[in-house]
C-alpha positions in Angstrom: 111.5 32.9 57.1 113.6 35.7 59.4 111.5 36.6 62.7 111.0 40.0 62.8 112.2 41.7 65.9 108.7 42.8 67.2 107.7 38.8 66.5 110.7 37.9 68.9 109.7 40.5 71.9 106.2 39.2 71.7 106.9 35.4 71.7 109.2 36.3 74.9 107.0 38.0 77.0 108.3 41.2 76.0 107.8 44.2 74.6 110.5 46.9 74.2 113.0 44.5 76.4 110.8 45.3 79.2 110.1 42.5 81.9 107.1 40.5 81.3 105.5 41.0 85.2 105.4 43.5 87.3 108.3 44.7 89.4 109.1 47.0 92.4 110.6 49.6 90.1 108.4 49.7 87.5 105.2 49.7 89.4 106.7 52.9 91.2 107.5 54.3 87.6 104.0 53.8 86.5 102.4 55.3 89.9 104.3 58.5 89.7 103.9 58.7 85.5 99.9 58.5 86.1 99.8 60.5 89.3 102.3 63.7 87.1 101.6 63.3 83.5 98.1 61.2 83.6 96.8 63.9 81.0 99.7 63.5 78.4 99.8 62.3 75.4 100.2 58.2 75.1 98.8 55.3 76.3 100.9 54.3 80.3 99.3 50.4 79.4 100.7 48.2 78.5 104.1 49.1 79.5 106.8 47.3 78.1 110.1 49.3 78.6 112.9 48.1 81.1 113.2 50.2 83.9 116.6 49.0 85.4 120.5 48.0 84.7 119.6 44.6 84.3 116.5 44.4 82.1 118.2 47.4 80.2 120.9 44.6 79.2 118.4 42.0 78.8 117.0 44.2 75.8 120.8 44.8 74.8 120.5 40.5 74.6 117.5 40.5 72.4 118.5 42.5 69.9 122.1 40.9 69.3 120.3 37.8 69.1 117.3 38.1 67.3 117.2 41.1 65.2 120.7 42.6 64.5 121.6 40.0 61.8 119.0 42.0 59.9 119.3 45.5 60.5 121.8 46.8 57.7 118.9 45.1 55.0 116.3 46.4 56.9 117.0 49.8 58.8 115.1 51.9 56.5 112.4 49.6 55.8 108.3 50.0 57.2 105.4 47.6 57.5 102.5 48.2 58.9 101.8 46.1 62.0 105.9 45.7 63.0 106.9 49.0 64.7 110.4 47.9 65.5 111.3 45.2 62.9 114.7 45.3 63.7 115.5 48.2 65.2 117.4 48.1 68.5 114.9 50.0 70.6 117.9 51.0 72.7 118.1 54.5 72.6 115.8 55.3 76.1 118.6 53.5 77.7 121.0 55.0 76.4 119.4 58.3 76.9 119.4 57.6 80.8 122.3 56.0 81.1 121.3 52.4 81.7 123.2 51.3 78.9 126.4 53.0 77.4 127.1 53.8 74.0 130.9 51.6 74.2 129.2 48.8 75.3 126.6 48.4 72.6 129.0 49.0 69.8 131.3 46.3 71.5 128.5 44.1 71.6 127.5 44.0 67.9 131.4 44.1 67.1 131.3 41.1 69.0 128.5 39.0 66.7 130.5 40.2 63.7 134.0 38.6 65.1 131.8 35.6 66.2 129.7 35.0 62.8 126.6 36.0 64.0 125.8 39.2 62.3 127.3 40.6 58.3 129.4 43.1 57.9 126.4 45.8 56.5 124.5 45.3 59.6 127.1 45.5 62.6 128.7 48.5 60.4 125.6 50.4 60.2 124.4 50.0 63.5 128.1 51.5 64.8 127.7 53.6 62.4 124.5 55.2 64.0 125.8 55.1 67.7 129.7 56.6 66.7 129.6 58.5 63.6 125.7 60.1 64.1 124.4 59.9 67.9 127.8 60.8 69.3 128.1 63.7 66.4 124.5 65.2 66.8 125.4 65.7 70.3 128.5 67.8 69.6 126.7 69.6 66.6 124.1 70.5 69.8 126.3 71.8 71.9 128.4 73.5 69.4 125.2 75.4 67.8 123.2 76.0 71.0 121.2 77.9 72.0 120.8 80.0 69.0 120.2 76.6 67.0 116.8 76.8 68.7 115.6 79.4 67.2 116.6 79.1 63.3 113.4 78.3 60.7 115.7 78.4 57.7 112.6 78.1 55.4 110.6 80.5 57.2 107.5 77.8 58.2 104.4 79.3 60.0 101.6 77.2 59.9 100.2 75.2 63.2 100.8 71.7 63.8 97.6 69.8 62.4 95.2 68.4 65.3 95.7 64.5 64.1 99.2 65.0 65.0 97.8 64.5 68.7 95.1 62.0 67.7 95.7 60.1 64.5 92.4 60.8 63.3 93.6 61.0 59.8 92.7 59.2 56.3 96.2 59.1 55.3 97.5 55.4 56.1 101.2 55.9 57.0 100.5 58.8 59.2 97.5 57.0 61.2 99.4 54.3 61.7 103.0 56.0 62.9 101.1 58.3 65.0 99.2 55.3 66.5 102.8 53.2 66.9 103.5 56.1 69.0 101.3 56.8 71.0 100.9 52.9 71.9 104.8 52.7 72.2 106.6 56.4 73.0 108.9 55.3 70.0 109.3 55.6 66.4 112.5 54.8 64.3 113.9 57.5 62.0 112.0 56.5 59.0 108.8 56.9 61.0 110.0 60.0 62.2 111.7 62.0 59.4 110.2 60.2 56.5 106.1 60.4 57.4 105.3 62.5 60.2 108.5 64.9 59.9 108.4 64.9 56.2 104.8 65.8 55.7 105.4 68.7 58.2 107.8 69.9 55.5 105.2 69.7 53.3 102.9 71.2 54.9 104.9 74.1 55.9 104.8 73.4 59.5 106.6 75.8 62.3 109.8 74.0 63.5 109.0 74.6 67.2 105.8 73.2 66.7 106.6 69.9 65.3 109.8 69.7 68.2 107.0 70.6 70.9 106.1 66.8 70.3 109.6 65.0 71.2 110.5 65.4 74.9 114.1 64.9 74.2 115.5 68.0 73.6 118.5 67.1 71.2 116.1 64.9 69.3 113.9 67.6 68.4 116.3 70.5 67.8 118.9 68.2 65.3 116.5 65.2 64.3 113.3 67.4 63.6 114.2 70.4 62.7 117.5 70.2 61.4 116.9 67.5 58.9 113.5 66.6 58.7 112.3 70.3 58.3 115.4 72.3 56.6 115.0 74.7 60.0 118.5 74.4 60.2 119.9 75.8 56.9 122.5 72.4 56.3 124.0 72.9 59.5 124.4 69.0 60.3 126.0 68.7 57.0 128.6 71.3 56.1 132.0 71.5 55.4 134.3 68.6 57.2 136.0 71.3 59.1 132.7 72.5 60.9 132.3 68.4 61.6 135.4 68.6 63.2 134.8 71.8 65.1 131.4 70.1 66.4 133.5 67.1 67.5 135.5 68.9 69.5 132.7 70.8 70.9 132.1 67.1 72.5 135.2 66.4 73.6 135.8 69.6 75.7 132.6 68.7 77.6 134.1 66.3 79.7 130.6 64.9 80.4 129.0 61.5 79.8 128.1 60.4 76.9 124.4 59.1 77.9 122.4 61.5 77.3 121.3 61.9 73.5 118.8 61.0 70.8 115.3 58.2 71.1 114.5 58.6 67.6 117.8 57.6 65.8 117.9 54.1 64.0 118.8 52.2 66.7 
């Protein structure tokens, strides 16, 4: 039977690709996350994230090894009890620049070339870093800042209380709320297919549900622009507005580092 990525982690010592004992940086992370935000949502214990250049790439490691092989069969997939399966769990480094986009995509090119990963599953995960992460960020700045403030379907209602709490009967949302508030992650289909989805449903206010995610191209594109409409189609029109929003990203001239937690990665 395939070991599940979460199954791998655990059997290491590690959660997230974080070191299994205590180190310098990380205990100063945790100090000053307890002393500032000790009254924000989440659980600080236990902490499994890396914290620096080299555990960042130790993470990088696992996955290739362990759980790449099946993420084009499995990207979309849920089970309760397995919040990562075989997601990366990359995108917090990526986000603050402890790993870079080039290097992860050369990485699982790598397996490919070497036999270690199929075709559907190095394609897909490139896929995600190139042809969406790197997009939504020029869609972002392209858009911005009046991309904030569009609720294309005109929801008002408040966010429900369990959103903060879990403290709901519905299984899937219990559960993905509870993933993350244990784990400050969730995967797309966590995201946009339970908690973002039943949102839609419920007719929730855009800047409501985006109040939750920190990051803020995550919640402008990710949220509200597809799982809550709030963004009239503007991640998928025409090719020629892709292209605009591509060069949008290119005239930037900044780092490319700085981007999405919730995409399939």
């Amino acid at each position: 039977m395939r070991t599940t990525a979460s199954a791998c982690r655990a059997a290491s010592g590690r959660r997230c690709g974080g070191p299994s004992s205590p180190t310098r940086p990380r205990a100063r992370l945790l100090a000053l996350v307890e002393a500032q935000f000790g009254d924000y949502f989440g659980d600080l214990e236990p902490f499994g994230w890396a914290v620096t250049r080299a555990d960042a790439l130790t993470a990088l490691d696992d996955f290739v090894s362990y759980s790449l092989a099946g993420f084009g069969d499995f990207q979309d997939a849920m089970r309760q009890g397995e919040p990562f399966l075989f997601h990366a769990v990359l995108s917090p480094y990526l986000n603050i620049g402890l790993l870079t986009p080039r290097e992860v995509c050369e990485r699982a090119e790598a397996a490919y070339w070497a036999g270690s990963a199929p075709l559907n599953a190095v394609e897909g995960f490139i896929r995600q870093v190139i042809g969406w992460r790197e997009y939504v960020r020029g869609v972002y700045w392209t858009h911005m800042p009046g991309y904030a403030r569009t609720n294309a379907l005109g929801a008002r209602r408040n966010l429900p209380w369990f959103y903060w709490t879990g403290e709901v009967e519905m299984n899937c949302l219990r559960t993905c709320i509870g993933d993350i508030r244990s784990h400050a992650y969730a995967h797309h289909i966590q995201r946009l297919m339970v908690t973002g989805n039943f949102a839609l449903i419920a007719g929730v206010e855009p800047a409501q549900v985006e109040g939750m995610v920190s990051d803020r191209l995550c919640r402008r594109l990710r949220v509200g622009g597809v799982a809550e409409h709030a963004r009239l189609g503007a991640l998928g029109r025409r090719r020629a507005d892709r292209l605009e929003a591509l060069r949008g990203l290119g005239r930037l001239h900044q780092p490319h580092v700085g981007l999405l937690p919730d995409l399939p990665l």
